[in-house]
C-alpha positions as CSV (number, residue, x, y, z in Angstrom):
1,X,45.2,-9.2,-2.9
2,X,44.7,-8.4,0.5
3,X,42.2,-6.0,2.6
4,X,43.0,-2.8,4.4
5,X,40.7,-2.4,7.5
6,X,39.5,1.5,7.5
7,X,38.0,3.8,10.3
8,X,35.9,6.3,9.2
9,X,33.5,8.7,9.9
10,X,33.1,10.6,7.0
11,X,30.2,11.5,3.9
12,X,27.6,12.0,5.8
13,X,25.7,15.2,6.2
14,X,23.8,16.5,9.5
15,X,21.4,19.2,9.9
16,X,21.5,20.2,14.0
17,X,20.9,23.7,16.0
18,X,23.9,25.8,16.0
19,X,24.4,24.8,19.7
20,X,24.6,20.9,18.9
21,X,27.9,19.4,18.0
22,X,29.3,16.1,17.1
23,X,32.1,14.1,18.9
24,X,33.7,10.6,17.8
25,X,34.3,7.6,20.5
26,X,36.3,5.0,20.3
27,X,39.9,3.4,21.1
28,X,42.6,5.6,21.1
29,X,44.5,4.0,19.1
30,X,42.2,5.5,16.2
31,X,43.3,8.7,14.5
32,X,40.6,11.3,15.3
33,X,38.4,10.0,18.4
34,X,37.3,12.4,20.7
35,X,36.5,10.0,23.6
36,X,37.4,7.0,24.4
37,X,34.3,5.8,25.6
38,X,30.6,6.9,26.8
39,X,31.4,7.4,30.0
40,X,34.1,9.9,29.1
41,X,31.7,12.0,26.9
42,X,29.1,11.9,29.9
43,X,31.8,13.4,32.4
44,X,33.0,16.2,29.4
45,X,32.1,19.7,30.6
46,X,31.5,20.0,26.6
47,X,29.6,17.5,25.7
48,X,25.8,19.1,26.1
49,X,22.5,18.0,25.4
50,X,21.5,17.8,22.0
51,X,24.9,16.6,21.0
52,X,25.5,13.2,19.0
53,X,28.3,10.8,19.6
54,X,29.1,8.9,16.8
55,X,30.9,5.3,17.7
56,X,33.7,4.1,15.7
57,X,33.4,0.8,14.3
58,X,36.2,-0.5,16.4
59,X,34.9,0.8,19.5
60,X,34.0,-2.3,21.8
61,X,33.5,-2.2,25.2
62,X,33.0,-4.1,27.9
63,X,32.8,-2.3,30.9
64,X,29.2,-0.9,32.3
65,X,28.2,2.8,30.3
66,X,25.9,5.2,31.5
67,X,24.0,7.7,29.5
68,X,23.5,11.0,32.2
69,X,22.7,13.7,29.4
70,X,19.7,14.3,26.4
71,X,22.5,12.8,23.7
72,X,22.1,11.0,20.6
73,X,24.3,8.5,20.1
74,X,25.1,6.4,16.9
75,X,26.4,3.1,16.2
76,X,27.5,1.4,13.7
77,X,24.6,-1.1,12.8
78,X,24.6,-5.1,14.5
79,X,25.1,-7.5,11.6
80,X,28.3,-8.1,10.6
81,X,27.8,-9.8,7.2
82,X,27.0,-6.2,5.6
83,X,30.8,-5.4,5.5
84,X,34.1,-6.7,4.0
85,X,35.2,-5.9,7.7
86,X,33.3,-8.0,10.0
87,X,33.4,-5.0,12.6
88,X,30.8,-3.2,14.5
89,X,30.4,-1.0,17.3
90,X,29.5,-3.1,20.5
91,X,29.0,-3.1,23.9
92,X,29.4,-6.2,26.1
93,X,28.3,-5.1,29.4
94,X,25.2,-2.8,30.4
95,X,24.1,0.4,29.5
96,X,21.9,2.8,31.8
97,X,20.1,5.4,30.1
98,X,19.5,7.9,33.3
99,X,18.2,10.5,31.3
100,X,15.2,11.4,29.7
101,X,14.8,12.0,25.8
102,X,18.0,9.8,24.9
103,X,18.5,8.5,22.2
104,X,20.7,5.4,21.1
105,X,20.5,3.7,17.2
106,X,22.4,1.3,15.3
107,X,24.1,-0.1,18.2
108,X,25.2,-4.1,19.3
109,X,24.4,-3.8,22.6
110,X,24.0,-6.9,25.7
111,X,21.6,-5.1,28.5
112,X,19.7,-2.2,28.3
113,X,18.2,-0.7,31.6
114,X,15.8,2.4,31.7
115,X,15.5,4.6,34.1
116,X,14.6,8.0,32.6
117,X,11.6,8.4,30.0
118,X,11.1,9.5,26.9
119,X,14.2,7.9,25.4
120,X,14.3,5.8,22.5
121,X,16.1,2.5,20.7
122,X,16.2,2.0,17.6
123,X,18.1,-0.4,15.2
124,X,19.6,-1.9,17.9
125,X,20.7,-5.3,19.1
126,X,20.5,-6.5,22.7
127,X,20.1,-9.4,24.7
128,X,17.8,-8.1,27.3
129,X,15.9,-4.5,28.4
130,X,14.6,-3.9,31.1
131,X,13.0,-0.6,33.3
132,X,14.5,-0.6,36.3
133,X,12.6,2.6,37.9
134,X,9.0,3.2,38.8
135,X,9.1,6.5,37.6
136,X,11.0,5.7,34.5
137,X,7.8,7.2,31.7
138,X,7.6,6.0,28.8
139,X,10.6,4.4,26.5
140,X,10.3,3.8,23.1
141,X,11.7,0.7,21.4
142,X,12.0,0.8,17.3
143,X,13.1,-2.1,14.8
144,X,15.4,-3.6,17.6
145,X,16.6,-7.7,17.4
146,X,16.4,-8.3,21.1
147,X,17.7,-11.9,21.7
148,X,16.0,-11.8,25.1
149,X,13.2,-10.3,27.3
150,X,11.6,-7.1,27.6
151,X,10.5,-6.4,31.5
152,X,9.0,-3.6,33.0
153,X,9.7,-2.8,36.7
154,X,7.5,-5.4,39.0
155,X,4.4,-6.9,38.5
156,X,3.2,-4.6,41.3
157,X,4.5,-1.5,39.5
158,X,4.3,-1.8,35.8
159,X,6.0,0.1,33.2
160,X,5.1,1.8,29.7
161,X,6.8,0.9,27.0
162,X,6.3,1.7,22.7
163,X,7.2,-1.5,21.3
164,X,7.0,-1.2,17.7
165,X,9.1,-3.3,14.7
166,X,10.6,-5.8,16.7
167,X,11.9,-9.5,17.0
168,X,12.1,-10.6,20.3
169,X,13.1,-13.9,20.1
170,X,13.9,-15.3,23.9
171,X,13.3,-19.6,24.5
172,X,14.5,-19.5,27.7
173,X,12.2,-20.9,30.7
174,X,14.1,-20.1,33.7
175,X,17.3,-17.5,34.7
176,X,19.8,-17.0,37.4
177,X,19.8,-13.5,38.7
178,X,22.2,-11.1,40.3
179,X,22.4,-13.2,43.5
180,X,22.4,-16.4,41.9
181,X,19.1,-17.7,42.4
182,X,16.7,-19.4,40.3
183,X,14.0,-17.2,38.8
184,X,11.3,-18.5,37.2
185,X,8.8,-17.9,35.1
186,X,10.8,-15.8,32.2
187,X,8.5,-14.4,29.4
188,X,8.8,-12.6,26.4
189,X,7.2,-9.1,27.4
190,X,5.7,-8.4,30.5
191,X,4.9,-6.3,33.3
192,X,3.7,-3.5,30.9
193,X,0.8,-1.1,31.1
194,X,-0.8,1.8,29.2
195,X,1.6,0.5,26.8
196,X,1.7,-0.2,22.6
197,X,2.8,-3.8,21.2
198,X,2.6,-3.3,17.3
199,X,4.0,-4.9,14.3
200,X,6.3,-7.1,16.1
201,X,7.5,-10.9,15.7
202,X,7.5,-12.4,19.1
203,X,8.6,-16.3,19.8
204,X,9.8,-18.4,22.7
205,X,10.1,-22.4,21.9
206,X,10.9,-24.5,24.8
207,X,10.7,-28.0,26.2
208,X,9.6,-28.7,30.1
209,X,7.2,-30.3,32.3
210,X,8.5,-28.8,35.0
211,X,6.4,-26.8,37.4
212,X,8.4,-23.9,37.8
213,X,9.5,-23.5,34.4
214,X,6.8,-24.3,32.2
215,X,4.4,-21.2,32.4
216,X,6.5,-19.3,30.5
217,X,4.8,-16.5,27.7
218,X,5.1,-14.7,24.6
219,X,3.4,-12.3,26.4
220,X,2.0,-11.6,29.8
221,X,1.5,-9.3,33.1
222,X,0.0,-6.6,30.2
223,X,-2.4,-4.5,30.7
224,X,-4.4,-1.5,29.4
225,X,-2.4,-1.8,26.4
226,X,-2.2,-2.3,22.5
227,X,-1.4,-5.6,21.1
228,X,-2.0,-5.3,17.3
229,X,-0.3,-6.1,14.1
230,X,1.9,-8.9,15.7
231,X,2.7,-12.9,14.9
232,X,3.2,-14.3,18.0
233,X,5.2,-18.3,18.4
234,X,5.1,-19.5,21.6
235,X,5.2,-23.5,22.1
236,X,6.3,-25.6,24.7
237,X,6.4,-28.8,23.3
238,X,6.8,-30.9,26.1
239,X,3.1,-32.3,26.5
240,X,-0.4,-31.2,24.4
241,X,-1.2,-29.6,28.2
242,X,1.3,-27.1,27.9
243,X,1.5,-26.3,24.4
244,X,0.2,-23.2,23.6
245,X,2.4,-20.3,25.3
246,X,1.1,-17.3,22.9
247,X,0.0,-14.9,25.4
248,X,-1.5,-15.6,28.9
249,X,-4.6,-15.1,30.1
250,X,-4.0,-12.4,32.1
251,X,-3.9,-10.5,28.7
252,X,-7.1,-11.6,27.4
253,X,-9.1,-11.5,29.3
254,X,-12.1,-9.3,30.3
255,X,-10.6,-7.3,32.8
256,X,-7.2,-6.8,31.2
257,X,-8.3,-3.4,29.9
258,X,-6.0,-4.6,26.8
259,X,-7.1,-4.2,22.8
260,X,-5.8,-7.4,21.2
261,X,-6.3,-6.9,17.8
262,X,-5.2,-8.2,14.1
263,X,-2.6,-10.3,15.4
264,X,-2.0,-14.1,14.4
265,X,-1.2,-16.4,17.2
266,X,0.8,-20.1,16.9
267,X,-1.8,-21.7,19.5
268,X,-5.3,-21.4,20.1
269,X,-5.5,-19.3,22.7
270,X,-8.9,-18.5,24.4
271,X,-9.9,-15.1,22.7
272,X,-13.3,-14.9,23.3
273,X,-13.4,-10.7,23.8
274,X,-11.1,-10.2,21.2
275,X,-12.3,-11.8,17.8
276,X,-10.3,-10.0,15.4
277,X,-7.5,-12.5,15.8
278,X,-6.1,-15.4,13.8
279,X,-4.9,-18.3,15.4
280,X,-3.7,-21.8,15.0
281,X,-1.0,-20.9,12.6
282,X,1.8,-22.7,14.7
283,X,2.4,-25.8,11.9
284,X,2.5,-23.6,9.4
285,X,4.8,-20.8,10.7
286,X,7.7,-21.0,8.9
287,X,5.7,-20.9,5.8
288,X,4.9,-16.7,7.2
289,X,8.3,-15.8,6.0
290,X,10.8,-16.4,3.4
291,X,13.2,-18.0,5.7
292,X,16.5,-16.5,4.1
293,X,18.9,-13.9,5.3
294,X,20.1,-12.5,8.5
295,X,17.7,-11.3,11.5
296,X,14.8,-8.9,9.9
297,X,15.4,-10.3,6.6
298,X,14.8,-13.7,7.6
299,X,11.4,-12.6,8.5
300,X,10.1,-10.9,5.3
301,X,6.9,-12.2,4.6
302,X,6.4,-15.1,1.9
303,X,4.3,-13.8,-0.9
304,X,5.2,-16.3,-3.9
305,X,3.3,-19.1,-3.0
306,X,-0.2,-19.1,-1.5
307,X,-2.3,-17.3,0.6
308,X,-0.1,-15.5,3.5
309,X,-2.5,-14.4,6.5
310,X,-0.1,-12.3,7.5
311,X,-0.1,-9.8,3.9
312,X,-2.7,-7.0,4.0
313,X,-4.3,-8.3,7.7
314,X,-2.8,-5.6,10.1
315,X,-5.9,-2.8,11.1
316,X,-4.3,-0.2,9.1
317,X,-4.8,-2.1,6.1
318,X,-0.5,-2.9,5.5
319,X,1.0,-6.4,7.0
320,X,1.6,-7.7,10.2
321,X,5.0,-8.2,11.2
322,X,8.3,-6.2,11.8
323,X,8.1,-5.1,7.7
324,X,4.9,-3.6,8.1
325,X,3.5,-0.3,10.5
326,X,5.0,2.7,10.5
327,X,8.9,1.8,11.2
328,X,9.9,-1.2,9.1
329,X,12.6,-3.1,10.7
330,X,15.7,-2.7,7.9
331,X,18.3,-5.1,7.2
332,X,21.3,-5.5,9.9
333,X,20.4,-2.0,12.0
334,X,22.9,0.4,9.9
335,X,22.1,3.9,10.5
336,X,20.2,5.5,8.0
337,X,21.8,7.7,5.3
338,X,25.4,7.1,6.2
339,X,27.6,5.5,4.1
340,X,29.6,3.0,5.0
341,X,33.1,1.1,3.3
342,X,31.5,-2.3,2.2
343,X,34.6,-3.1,1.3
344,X,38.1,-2.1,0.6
345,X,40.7,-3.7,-1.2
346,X,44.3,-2.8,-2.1
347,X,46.5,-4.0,-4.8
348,X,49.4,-6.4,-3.8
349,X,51.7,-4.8,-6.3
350,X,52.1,-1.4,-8.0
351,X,50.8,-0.5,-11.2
352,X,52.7,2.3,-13.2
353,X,53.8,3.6,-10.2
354,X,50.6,3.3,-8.5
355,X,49.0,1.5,-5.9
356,X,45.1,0.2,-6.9
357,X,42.6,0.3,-4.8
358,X,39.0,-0.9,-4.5
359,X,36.3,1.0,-2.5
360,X,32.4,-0.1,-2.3
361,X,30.6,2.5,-0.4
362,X,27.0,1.7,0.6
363,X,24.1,3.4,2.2
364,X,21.3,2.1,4.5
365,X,18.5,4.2,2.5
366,X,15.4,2.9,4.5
């Protein structure tokens, strides 16, 4: 038997204006695309706003893409273990989103930057996002794996941000930027204000008695924001002095403007003004979730043995974590209410004439 790779973008079923339309990106060497990147559609007299592009699962690219119009745009989902195929869409360099109310899902991204507001990810992966405009507005980030950092603009000129359903799991202490110099500290989130941290898992474990690297936080440089509904690792294990690197003090404390509330901390982090908090969970972390699975499943909250803090604490009476709150983080990103070839198989020989074939077709119903 052997498999048959297929690219597809059929049995699915949209509802948009009469002015919206559709158009398919990927290689060229793939019956049926439109463009042959995002960059193409962007400079297409007839691509408009209000449009979605939908990327073909063999569409990788790796040179910089730049979002210039109110699009929706439509990947393909990030983990590669939900298909016979072992492809996804993907982009391995960095994507600007210069336009307000844009809209990017399902897509395996490296670097996100925002400069527009009112524009929205969701189900994506990524390494890093960042704004990187003071007068970006507001961005929305929804059930996102970001294996990295999520920075607002400066700490003199801080961003807002909807962070909701998301693992951001970053353990670096230190990075090189753009000119190749040494920048340190490196936190989780930060520089953030007027902004919402909700139902998300954040964690950063590193090792350093160093100086310049050691500071380094789940969270901090936030202000006048919620932080609710979240479990929150952070742990430098290099000395008892430096443990705890949950969230730093410039969050809690009394003039932060922030509402910390219903989340459970690792460490024991000094949160005097904000009581309705559980902390000290960091030697018993791993017992939070049921430690199987890819990304988000990994993190689904243990409920066969024992009391879990985490079941039934968040303030709106549900859980905390990325499976709680109002947009649950699903398994692997896929694009809701799409179907998708699981996978295919053809026959090595004919029968009766006749060549079998095998198709599993799933759906990514939540």
């Amino acid at each position: 038997m052997k498999k048959v790779m297929f690219s597809v973008f059929l049995l699915f079923v949209e509802v948009v204006s009469i002015q919206a339309k559709s158009w398919k990106v990927g290689p060229s060497s793939v019956v049926g695309m439109d463009f042959a990147s995002i960059n193409a559609a962007m400079e297409s007299e007839s691509v408009a706003a209000g449009d979605t592009l939908y990327l073909d699962q063999f569409y990788n690219e790796n040179a910089d893409q730049t979002v210039t119009k109110a699009v929706v745009i439509i990947g393909t989902g990030y983990d590669t273990s939900l298909t016979d195929e072992q492809v996804v869409a993907r982009l391995t360099s960095k994507l600007f989103l210069k336009n307000n109310n844009a809209t990017i899902k399902s897509v395996c991204l490296s670097e996100v930057f925002f400069s527009a507001g009112d524009c929205v990810l969701d189900r994506c992966y990524t390494s890093n996002l960042f704004v990187n405009s003071t007068t970006a507005g507001m961005n929305y980030v929804r059930s996102c794996y970001v294996n990295g950092r999520i920075s607002g603009y400066s700490s003199t000129n801080c961003s807002q941000m909807d962070i909701q359903n998301c693992i951001i799991d970053n353990n670096d202490s230190y990075y090189y930027n753009a000119a190749g110099n040494c920048v340190t500290p490196i936190h989780n989130i930060y520089y953030l204000t007027k902004s919402v941290i909700k139902n998300n898992i954040i964690k950063k474990i590193y090792n350093t008695n160093s100086a310049s690297y050691r500071d380094c936080y789940c969270l901090s440089n936030i202000n006048n924001s919620e932080i609710s509904n979240n479990l929150v690792y952070g742990y430098n294990s290099y000395s008892t002095s430096y443990y705890s690197r949950d969230i730093n003090s410039n969050v809690y404390d009394s003039g932060s403007g922030n509402t910390i509330d219903h989340n459970i901390f690792s460490g024991t982090a000094n949160l005097s003004y904000f009581p309705n908090n559980k902390t000290g969970w960091r030697d018993q972390w791993n017992s939070l979730f049921v430690c199987k699975g890819n990304f988000s499943d990994y993190y689904k909250l243990n409920t066969e043995a024992g009391d879990n803090p985490a079941v039934g604490y968040a303030n709106d009476g549900g859980d905390c974590g990325v499976h709680g709150g109002m947009f649950g983080c699903p398994s692997g990103g896929r694009p809701q209410y799409i179907p998708y070839f699981s996978k295919v198989v053809v026959g090595s020989r004919t029968e009766n004439g006749k060549l079998p074939v095998r198709v599993s077709v799933k759906i990514q119903d939540e």
